[in-house]
Each structure stands twice: as C-alpha cells, then as structure tokens.
C-alpha positions as CSV (number, residue, x, y, z in Angstrom):
1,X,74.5,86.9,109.0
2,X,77.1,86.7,106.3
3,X,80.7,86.7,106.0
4,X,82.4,88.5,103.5
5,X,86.4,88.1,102.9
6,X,88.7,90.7,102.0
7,X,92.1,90.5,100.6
8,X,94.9,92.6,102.1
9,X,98.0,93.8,101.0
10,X,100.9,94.1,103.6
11,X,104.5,95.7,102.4
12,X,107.5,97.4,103.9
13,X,107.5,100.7,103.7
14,X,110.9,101.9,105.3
15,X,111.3,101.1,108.4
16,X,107.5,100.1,108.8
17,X,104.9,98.3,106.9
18,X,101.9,100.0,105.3
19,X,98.8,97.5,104.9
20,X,95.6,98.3,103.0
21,X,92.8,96.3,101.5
22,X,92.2,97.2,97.7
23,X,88.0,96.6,97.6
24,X,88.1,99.1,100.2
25,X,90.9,101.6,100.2
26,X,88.8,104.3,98.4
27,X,86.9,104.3,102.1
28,X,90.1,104.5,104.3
29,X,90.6,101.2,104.8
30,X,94.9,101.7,105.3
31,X,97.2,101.8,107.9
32,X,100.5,100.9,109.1
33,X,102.6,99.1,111.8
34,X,105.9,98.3,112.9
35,X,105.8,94.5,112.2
36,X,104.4,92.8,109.8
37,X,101.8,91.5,112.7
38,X,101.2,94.9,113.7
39,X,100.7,96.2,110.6
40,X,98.0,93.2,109.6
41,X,95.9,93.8,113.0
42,X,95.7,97.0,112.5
43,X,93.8,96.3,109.0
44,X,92.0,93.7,110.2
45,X,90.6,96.2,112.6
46,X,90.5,98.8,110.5
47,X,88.7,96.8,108.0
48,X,86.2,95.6,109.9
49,X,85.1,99.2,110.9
50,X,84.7,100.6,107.6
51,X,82.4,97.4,106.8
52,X,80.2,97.8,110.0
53,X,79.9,101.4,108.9
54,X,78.9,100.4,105.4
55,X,76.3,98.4,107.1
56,X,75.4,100.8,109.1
57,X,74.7,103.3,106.8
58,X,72.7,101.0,104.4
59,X,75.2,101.5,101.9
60,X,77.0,98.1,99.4
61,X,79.6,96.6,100.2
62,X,82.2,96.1,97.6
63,X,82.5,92.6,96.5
64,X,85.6,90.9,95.0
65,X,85.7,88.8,92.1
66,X,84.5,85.1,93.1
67,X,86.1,83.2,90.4
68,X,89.8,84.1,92.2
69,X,91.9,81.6,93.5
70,X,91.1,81.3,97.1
71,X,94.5,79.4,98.2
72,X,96.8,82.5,98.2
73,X,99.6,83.7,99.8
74,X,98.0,87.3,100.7
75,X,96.7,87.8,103.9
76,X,92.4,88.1,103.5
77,X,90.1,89.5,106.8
78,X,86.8,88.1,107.3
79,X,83.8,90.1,108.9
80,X,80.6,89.1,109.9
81,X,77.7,91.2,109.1
C-alpha cells in the first residue's frame, strides 16, 4: 500500500465555498459546501474516488512536486492505495 497526499484548495464563493484539488481537477475532483467543513469533506471524498478510480483503471496518478514545503497552511487529503 501507499499513501499519496494531495493539496486542496478551499475559498468562498458567495454564500458557499467551492473546494478543489489542483493535481486533480482536470478529472473532476471539485465541489462545494456550505461551511468551510462541508466544503473540505466533500473533497476529501471526492478526492479519494477519483484516485481509487485511477487505480482502478490502471491509469497514473498525478504526483505533486516533492521538494514543497510540507508545513502549509492549505488543507492536503491523504489516500491509501
């Protein structure tokens, strides 16, 4: 098994928040919620299905550079594979 990590991006978009993760928006991995929460376990799910399906499907998964910072202030999802 390995575990890959993902960052996320969470902003307000009106009166809800849109959340995404960049490495893997191109496959749908977006969505929204009313809270901030909301709107982050929502992409953790979300994120987490469009990697299984990767896997799935026998196809890469996108990987983010190595030499960034880890201590950051955005939000990152983990899945194990």
């Amino acid at each position: 098994m390995r575990t890959y990590t993902f960052k996320v991006v969470v902003e307000p978009d009106g009166e809800r928040w849109h959340a995404y993760c960049p490495a893997l928006v191109r496959r749908g991995a977006a969505t929204w919620g009313y809270t901030k929460e909301e709107a982050l376990k929502n992409i953790d799910e979300v994120v987490k299905m469009v990697v299984e399906s990767l896997v799935e499907h026998g196809e890469p998964l996108p990987t983010e550079p190595s030499d960034e910072v880890r201590l950051s202030l955005q939000p990152e999802v983990a899945v194990i594979v």
